[in-house]
C-alpha positions as a Markdown table, in Angstrom:
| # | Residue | x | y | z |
|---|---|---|---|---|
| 1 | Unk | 89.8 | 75.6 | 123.8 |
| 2 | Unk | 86.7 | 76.2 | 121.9 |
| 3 | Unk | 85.0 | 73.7 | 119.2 |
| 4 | Unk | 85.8 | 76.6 | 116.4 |
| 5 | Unk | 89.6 | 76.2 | 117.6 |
| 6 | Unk | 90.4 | 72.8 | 117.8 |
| 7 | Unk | 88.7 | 72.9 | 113.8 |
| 8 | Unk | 91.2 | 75.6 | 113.2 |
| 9 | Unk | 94.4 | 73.8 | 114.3 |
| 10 | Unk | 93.3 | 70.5 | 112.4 |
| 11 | Unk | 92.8 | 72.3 | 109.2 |
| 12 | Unk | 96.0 | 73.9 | 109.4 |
| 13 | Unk | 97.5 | 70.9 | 110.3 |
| 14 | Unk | 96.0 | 69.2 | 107.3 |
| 15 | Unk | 96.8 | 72.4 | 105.0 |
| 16 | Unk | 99.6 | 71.2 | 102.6 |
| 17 | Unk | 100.4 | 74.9 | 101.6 |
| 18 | Unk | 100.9 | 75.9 | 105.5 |
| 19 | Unk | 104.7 | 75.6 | 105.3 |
| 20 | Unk | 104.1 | 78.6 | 102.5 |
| 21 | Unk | 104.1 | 80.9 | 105.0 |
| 22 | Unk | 107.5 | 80.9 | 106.1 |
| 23 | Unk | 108.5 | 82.2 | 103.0 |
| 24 | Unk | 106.8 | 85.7 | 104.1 |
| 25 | Unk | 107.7 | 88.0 | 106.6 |
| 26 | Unk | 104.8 | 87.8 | 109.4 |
| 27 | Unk | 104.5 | 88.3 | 113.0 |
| 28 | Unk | 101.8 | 87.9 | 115.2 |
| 29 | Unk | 99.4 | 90.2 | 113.8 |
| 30 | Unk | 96.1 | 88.5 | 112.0 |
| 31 | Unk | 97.0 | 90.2 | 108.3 |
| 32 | Unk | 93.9 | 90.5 | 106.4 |
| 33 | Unk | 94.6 | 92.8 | 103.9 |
| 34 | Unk | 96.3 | 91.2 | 101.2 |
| 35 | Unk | 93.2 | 92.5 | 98.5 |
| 36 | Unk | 95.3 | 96.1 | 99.3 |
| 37 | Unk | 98.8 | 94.7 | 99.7 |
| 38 | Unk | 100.7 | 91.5 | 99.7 |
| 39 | Unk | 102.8 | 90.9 | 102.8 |
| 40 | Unk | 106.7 | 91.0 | 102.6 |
| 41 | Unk | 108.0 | 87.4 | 101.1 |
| 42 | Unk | 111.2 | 87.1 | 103.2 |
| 43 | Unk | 113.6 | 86.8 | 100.5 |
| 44 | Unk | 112.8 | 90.4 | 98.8 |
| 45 | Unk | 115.0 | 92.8 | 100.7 |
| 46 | Unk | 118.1 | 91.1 | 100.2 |
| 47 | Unk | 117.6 | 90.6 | 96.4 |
| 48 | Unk | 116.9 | 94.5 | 96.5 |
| 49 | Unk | 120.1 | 95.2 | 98.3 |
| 50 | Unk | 121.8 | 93.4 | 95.9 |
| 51 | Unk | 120.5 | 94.8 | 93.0 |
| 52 | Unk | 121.6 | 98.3 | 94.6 |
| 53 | Unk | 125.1 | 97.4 | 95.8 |
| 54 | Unk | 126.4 | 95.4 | 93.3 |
| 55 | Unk | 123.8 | 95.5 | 89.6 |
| 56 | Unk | 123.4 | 99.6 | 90.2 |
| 57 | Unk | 126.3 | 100.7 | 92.6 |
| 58 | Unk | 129.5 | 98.2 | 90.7 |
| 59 | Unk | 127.5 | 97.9 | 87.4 |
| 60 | Unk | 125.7 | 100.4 | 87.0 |
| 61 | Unk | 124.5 | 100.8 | 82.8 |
| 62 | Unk | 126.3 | 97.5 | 82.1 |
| 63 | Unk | 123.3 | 96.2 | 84.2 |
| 64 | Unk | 121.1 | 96.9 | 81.5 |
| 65 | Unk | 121.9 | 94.0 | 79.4 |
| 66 | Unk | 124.5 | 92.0 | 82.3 |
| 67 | Unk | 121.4 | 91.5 | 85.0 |
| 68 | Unk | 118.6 | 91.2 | 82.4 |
| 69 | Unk | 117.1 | 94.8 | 83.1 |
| 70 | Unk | 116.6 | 95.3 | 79.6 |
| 71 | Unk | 114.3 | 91.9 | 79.4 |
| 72 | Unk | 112.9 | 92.6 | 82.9 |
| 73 | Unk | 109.4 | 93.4 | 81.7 |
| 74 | Unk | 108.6 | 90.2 | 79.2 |
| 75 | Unk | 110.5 | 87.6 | 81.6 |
| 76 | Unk | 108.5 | 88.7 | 84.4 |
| 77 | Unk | 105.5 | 88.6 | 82.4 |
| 78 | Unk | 106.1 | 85.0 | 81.3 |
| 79 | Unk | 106.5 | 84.5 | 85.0 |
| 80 | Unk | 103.2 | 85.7 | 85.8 |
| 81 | Unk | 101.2 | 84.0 | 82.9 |
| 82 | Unk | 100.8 | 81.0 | 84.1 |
| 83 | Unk | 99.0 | 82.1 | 87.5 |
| 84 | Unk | 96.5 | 83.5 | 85.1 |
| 85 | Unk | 96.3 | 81.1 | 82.3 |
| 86 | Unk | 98.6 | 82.4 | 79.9 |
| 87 | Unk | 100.9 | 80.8 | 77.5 |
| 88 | Unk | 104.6 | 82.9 | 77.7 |
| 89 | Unk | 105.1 | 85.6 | 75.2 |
| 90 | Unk | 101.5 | 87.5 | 75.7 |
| 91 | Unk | 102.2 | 89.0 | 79.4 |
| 92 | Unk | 104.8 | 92.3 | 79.9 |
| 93 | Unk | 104.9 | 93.8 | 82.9 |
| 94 | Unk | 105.1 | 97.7 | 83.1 |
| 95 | Unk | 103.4 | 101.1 | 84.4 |
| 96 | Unk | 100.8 | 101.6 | 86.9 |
| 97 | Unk | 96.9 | 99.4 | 86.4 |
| 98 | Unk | 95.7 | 102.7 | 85.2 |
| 99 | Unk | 97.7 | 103.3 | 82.4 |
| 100 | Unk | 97.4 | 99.7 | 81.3 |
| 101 | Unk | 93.7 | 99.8 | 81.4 |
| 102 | Unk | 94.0 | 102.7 | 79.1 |
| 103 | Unk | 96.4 | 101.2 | 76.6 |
| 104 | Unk | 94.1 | 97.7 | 76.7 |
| 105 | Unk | 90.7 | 99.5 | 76.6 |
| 106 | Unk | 92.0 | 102.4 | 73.6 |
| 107 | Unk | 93.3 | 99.5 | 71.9 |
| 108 | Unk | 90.4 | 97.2 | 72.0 |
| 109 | Unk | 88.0 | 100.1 | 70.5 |
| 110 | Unk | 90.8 | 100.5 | 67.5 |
| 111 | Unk | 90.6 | 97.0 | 66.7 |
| 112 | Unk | 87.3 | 97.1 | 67.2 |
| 113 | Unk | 86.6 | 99.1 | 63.6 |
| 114 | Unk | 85.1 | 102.3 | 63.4 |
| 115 | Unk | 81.8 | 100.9 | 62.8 |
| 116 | Unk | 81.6 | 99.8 | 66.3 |
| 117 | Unk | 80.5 | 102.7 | 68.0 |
| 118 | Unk | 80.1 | 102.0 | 71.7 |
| 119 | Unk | 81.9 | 100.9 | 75.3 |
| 120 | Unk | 80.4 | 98.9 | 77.6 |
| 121 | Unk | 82.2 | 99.2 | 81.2 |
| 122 | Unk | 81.5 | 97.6 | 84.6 |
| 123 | Unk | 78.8 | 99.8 | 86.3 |
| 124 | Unk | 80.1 | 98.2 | 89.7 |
| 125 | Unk | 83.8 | 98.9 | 88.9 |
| 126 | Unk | 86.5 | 100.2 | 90.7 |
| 127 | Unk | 86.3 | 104.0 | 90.1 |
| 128 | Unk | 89.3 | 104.7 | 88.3 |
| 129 | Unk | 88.6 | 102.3 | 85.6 |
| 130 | Unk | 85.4 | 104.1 | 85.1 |
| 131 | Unk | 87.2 | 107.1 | 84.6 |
| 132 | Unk | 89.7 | 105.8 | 82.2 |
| 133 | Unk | 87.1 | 104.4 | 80.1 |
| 134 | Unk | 85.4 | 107.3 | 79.6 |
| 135 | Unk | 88.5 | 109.3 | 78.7 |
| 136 | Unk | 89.1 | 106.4 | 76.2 |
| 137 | Unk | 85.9 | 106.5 | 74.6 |
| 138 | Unk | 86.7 | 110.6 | 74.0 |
| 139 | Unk | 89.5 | 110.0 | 72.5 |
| 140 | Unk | 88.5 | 107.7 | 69.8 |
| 141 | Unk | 85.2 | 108.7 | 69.2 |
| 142 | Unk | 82.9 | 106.1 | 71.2 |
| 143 | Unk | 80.2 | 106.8 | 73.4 |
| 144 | Unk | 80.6 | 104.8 | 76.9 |
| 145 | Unk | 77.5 | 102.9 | 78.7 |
| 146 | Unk | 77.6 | 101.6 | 82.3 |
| 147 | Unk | 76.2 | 98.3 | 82.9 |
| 148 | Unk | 76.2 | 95.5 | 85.3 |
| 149 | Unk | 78.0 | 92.5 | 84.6 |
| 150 | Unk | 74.7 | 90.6 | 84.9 |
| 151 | Unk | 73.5 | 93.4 | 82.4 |
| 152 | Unk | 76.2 | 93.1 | 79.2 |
| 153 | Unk | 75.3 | 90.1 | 77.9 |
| 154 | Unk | 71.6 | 92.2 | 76.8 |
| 155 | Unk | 73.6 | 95.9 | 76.5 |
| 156 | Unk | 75.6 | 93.8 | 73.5 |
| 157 | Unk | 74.9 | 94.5 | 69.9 |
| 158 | Unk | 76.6 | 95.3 | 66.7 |
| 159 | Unk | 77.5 | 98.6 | 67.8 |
| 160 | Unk | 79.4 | 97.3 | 70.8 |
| 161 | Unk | 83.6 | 97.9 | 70.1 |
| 162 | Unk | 84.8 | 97.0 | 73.8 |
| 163 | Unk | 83.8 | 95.7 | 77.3 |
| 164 | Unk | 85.8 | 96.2 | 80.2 |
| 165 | Unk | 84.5 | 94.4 | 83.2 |
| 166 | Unk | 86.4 | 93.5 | 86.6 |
| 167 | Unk | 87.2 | 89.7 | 87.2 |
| 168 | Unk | 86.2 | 90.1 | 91.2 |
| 169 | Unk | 84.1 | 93.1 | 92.6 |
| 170 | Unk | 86.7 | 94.9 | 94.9 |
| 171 | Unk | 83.9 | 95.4 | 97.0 |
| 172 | Unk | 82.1 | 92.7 | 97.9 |
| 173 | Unk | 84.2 | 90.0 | 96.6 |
| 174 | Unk | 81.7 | 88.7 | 93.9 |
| 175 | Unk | 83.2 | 86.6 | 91.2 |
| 176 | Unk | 82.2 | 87.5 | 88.0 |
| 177 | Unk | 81.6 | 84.7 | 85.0 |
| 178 | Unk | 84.6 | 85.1 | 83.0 |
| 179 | Unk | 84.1 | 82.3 | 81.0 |
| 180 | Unk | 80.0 | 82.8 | 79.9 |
| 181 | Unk | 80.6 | 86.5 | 79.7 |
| 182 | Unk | 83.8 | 86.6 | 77.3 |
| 183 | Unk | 81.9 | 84.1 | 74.8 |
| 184 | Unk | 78.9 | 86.4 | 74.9 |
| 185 | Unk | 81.3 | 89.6 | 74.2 |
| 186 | Unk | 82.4 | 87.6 | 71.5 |
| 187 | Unk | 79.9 | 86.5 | 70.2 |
| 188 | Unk | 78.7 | 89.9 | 69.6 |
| 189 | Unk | 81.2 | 90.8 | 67.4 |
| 190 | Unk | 83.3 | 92.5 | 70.4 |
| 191 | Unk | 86.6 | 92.4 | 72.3 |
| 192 | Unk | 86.4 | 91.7 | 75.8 |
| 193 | Unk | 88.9 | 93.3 | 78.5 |
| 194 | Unk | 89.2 | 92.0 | 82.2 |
| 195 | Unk | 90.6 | 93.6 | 85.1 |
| 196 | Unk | 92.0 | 90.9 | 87.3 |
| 197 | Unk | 93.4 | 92.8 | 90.1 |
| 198 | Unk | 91.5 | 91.2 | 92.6 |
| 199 | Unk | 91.5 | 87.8 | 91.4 |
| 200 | Unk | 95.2 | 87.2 | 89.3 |
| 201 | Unk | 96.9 | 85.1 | 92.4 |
| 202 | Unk | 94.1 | 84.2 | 94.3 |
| 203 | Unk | 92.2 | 81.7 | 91.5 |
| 204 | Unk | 92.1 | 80.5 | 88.4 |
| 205 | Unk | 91.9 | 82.4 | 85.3 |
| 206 | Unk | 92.5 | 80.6 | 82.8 |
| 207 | Unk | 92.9 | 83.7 | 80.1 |
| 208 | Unk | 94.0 | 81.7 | 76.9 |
| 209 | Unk | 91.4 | 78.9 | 77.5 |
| 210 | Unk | 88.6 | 81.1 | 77.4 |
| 211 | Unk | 90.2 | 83.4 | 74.8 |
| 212 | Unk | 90.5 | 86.5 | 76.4 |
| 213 | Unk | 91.2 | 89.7 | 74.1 |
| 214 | Unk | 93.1 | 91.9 | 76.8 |
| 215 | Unk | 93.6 | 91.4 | 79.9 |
| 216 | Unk | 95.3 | 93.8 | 83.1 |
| 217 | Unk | 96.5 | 93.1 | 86.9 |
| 218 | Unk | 97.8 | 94.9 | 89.8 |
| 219 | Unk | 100.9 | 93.3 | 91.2 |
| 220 | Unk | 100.9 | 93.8 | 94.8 |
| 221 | Unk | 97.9 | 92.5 | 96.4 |
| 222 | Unk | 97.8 | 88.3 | 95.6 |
| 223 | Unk | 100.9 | 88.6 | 94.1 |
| 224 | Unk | 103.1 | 90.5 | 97.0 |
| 225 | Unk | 105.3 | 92.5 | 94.5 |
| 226 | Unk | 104.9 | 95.3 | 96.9 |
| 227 | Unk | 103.7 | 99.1 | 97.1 |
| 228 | Unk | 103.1 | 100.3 | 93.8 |
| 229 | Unk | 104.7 | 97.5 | 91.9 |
| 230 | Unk | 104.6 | 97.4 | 88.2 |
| 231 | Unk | 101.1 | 96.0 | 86.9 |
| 232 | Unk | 101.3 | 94.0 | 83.5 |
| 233 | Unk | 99.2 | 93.7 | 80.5 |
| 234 | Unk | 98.0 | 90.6 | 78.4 |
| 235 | Unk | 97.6 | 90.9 | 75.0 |
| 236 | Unk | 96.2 | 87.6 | 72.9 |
| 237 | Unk | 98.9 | 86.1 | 71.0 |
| 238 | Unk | 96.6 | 86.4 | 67.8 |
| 239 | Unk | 95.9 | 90.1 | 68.4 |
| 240 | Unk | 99.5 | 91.2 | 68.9 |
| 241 | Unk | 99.8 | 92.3 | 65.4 |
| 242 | Unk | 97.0 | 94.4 | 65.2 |
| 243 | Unk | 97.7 | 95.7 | 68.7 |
| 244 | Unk | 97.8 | 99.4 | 68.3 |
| 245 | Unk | 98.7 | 101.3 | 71.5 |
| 246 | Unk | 97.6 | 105.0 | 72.6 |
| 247 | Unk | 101.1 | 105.4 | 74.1 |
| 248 | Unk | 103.8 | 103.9 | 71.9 |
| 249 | Unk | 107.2 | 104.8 | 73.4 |
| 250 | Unk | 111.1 | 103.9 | 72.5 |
| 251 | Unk | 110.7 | 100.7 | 74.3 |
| 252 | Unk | 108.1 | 99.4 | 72.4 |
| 253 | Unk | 110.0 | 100.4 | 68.8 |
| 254 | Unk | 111.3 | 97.6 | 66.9 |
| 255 | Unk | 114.7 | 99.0 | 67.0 |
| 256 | Unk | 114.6 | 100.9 | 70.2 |
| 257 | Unk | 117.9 | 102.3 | 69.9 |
| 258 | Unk | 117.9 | 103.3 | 66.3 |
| 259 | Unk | 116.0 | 106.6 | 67.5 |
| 260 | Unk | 114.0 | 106.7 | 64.7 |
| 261 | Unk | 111.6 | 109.6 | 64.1 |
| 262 | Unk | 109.0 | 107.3 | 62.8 |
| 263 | Unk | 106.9 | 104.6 | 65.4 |
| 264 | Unk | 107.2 | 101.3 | 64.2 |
| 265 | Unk | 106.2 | 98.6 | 66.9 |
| 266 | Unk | 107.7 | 96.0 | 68.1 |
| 267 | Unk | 106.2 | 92.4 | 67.3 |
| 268 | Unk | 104.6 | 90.5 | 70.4 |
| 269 | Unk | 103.8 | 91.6 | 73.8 |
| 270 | Unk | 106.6 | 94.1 | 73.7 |
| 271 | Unk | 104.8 | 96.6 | 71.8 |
| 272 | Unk | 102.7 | 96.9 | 75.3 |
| 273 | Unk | 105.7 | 98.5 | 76.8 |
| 274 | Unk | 106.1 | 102.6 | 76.7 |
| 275 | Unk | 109.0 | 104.1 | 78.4 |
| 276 | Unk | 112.1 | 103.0 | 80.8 |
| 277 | Unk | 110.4 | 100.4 | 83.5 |
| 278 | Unk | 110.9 | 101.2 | 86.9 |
| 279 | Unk | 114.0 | 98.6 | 88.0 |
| 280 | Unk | 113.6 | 98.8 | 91.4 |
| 281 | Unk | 110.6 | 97.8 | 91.5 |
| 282 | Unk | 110.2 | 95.3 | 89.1 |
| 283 | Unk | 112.8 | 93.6 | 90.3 |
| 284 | Unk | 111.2 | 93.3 | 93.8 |
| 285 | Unk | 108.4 | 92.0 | 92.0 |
| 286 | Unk | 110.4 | 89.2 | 90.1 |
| 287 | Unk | 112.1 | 88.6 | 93.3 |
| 288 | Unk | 108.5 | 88.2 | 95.4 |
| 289 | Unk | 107.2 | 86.0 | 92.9 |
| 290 | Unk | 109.5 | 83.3 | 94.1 |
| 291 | Unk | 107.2 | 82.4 | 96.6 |
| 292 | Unk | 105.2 | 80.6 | 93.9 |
| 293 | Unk | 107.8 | 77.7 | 93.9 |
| 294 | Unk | 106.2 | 74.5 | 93.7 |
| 295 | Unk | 102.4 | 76.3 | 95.0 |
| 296 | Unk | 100.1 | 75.5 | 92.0 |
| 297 | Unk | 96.9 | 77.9 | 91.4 |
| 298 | Unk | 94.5 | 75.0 | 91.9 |
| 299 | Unk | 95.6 | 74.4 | 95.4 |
| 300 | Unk | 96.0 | 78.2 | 95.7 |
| 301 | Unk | 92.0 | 78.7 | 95.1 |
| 302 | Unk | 91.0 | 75.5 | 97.1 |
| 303 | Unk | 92.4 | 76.6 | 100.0 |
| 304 | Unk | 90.6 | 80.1 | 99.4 |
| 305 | Unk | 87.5 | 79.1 | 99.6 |
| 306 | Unk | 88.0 | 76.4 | 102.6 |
| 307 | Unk | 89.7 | 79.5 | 104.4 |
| 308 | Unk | 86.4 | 81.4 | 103.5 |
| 309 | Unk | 83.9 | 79.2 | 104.0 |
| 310 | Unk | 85.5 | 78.7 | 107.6 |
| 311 | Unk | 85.6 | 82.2 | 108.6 |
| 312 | Unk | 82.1 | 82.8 | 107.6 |
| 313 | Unk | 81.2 | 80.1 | 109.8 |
| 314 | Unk | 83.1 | 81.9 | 112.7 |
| 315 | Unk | 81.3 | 85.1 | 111.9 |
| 316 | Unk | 77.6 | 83.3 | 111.9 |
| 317 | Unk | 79.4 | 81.5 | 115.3 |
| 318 | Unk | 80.8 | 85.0 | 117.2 |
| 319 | Unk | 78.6 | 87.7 | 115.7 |
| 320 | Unk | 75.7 | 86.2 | 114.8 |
| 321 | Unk | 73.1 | 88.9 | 112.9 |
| 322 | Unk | 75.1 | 92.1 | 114.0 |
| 323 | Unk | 76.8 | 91.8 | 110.8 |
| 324 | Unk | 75.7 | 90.9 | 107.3 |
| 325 | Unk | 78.0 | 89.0 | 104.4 |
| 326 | Unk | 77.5 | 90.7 | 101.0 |
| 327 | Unk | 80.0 | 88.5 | 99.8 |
| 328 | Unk | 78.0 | 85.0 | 97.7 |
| 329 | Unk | 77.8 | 81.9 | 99.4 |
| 330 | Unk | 78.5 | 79.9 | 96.4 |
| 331 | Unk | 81.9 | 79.2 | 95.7 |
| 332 | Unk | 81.5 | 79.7 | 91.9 |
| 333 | Unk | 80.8 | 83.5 | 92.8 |
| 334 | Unk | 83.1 | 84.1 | 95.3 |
| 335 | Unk | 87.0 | 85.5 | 95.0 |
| 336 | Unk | 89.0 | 85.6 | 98.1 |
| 337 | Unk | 87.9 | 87.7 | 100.5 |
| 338 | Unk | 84.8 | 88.6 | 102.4 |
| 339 | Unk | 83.0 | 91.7 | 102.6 |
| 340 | Unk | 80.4 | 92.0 | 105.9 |
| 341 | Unk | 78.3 | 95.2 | 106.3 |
| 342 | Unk | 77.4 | 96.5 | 110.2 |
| 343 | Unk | 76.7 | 99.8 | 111.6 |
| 344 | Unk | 79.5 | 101.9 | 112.5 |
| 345 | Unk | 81.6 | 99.9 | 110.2 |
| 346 | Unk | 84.6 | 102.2 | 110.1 |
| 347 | Unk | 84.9 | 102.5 | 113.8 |
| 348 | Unk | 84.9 | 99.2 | 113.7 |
| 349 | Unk | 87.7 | 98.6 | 111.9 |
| 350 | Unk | 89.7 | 101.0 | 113.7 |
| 351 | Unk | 89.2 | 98.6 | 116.9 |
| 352 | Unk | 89.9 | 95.6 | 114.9 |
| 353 | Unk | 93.4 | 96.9 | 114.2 |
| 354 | Unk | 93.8 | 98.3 | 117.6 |
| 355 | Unk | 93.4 | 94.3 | 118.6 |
| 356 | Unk | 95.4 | 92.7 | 116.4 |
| 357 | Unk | 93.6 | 92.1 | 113.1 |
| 358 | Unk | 93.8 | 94.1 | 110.3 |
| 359 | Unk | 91.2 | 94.3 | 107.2 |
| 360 | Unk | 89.8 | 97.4 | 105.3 |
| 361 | Unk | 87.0 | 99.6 | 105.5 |
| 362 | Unk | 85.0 | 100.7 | 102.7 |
| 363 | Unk | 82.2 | 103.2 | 103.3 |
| 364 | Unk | 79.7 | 103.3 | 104.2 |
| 365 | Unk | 79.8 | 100.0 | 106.2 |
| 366 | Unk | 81.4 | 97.6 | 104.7 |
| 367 | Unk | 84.5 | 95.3 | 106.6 |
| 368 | Unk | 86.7 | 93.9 | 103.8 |
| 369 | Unk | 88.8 | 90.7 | 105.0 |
| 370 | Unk | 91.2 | 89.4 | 102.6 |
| 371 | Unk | 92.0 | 85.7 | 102.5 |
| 372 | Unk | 95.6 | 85.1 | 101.2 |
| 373 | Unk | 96.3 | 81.4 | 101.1 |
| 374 | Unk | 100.0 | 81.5 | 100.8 |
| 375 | Unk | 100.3 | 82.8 | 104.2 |
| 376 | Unk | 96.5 | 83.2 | 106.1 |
| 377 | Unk | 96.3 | 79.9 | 108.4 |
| 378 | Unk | 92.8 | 79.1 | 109.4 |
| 379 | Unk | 93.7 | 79.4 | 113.3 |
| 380 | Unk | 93.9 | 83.3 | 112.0 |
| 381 | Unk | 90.2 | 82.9 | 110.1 |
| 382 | Unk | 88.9 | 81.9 | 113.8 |
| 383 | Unk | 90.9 | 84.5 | 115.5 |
| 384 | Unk | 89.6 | 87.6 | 113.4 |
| 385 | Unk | 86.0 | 86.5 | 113.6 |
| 386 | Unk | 86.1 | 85.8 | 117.4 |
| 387 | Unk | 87.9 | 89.4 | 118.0 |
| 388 | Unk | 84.9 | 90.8 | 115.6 |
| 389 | Unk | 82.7 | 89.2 | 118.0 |
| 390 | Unk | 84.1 | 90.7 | 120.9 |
| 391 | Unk | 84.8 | 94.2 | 119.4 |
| 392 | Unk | 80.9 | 94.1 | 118.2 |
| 393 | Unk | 79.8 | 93.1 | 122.3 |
């Protein structure tokens, strides 16, 4: 047994959320991709049978207000808010990241004022929120810049509306100052919007402490509410009221059932809602966050970065300078994964799987290794970096 081993089973040993991991359904593969999707929490499947047989197959509309479907979407929310830093009643959960990027950055420009004539977005974002902020500033009459995160606090001025910038770079895993970053948004005069998919369940956020306008998350990666699960939407208690959305719907009218032919929103969070939320779904979701029982986000991100810092010493240990981290060494810019660049990275990968440990590949040659601290032990840290050693010769 090597040095690197015997590290790896004391550190698991000492890990106090280790017993976590029964809580997911696992087997022997080394399961790196959690930045793409969350592993199955054990539970899940037989909440979702139930909610089949007996809330839509016995009960069937009755389970619109006798199982709480109706109220799915804020008490799911409030349910999430705390792993990002929320206070309840500012969090629904609803639609596709997409669309709630477009409600969030459509509504930020609105409240913005007209006089405010410009969009910053995150140069290094993922592409879709590019594309989403562009189509935003179309429609109400902005004109969009790309900038680096590093960049925005110089791009501001008073022309600046909106600023939508991820949390983590999906890419290489860079954290990106929330806290320094939103204060200099604000301090311009503009509303700031974060993307948290990479980083809501894997650190702290701490949205209401550093007064975040709008926020939006994915679902299924950190938070293992499954393929395609319902993303949600923050909205700062004290902008609620002026929160206009691009996509008001009957679920977000005050009297939803009155079937008015006039909009008028509801008050809160709920106005962030739009048409009937996927049940299915959502309830997996509700069901998957049960994992988070007694697992604080504080111990959450320590363990993160120990798991991180370990496997990077595995990779220096097993494959030496045939690979290169683009992922910060310093904790304070690091989320929970690690991105190494080689040659013939994609080919790579495909062996990796092949023996047992599964990551990501993102061209041109880039490995992506996601470090989920409910259930990634560090004995599986050593494991996937000796296999990359191998697989590299």
């Amino acid at each position: 047994m090597s040095e690197l081993t015997l590290q790896a089973k004391e550190l698991d040993a000492a890990d106090a959320l280790a017993p976590v991991r029964s809580r997911f359904l696992l087997d022997d593969v080394v399961y790196l991709d959690g930045n793409s999707l969350g592993a199955l929490p054990a539970h899940v499947p037989d909440r979702i049978a139930d909610v089949v047989r007996r809330e839509w197959g016995e009960l069937r509309i009755r389970s619109w207000e006798e199982s709480g479907w109706w109220t799915a979407p804020e008490r799911i929310g409030d349910r999430i808010a705390p792993l990002v830093g929320a206070a309840p009643g500012q969090v629904v959960v609803g639609d596709s990241t997409s669309v709630n990027v477009f409600k969030a950055v459509v509504a930020a420009a609105r409240m913005a004022g007209e006089e405010r004539t410009e969009i910053l977005v995150d140069a290094t974002t993922f592409p879709t929120d590019g594309y989403i902020a562009e189509s935003a500033a179309r429609l109400t009459g902005r004109t969009l810049r790309a900038v680096t995160p590093a960049e925005v606090p110089h791009a501001l001025g008073p022309r600046t509306a909106a600023v939508l910038l991820n949390h983590v770079d999906y890419r290489t895993g860079r954290l990106h100052d929330l806290p320094s970053l939103t204060a200099a948004i604000h301090a311009a005069g503009a509303l700031a919007v974060w993307d948290l998919c990479h980083s809501a369940g894997a650190l702290p956020v701490g949205l209401d402490a550093h007064g975040v306008d709008l926020a939006v998350g994915c679902t299924y990666k950190y938070l293992n509410g499954g393929p395609g699960s319902p993303a949600f939407l923050y909205v700062r208690r004290e902008l609620q009221p002026r929160f206009d959305s691009p996509l008001p719907g009957w679920n977000s009218h005050a009297e939803p059932f009155g079937m008015q032919p006039s909009y008028d929103p509801a008050p809160g969070a709920v106005r962030g809602r739009v048409g009937t939320p996927d049940i299915l779904s959502m309830l997996s979701l509700e069901a998957a966050l049960e994992v988070w029982e007694g697992v604080g986000i504080d111990a959450v991100r320590a363990k993160s970065l120990a798991l991180t810092d370990f496997f990077l010493s595995c990779v220096a240990h097993y494959a030496g300078d045939r690979v290169e981290s683009v992922t910060p060494t310093a904790h304070g810019e690091r989320g929970s994964q690690v991105s190494l660049r080689c040659e013939n990275a994609g080919d790579v990968m495909k062996r990796l799987i092949e023996a047992g440990v599964v990551g990501d590949f993102r061209p041109p040659d880039v490995l992506r290794f996601g470090f989920t601290p409910l259930y990634t032990s560090f004995a599986e840290a050593e494991r996937a970096a000796r296999v990359l050693g191998a697989v590299l010769g």
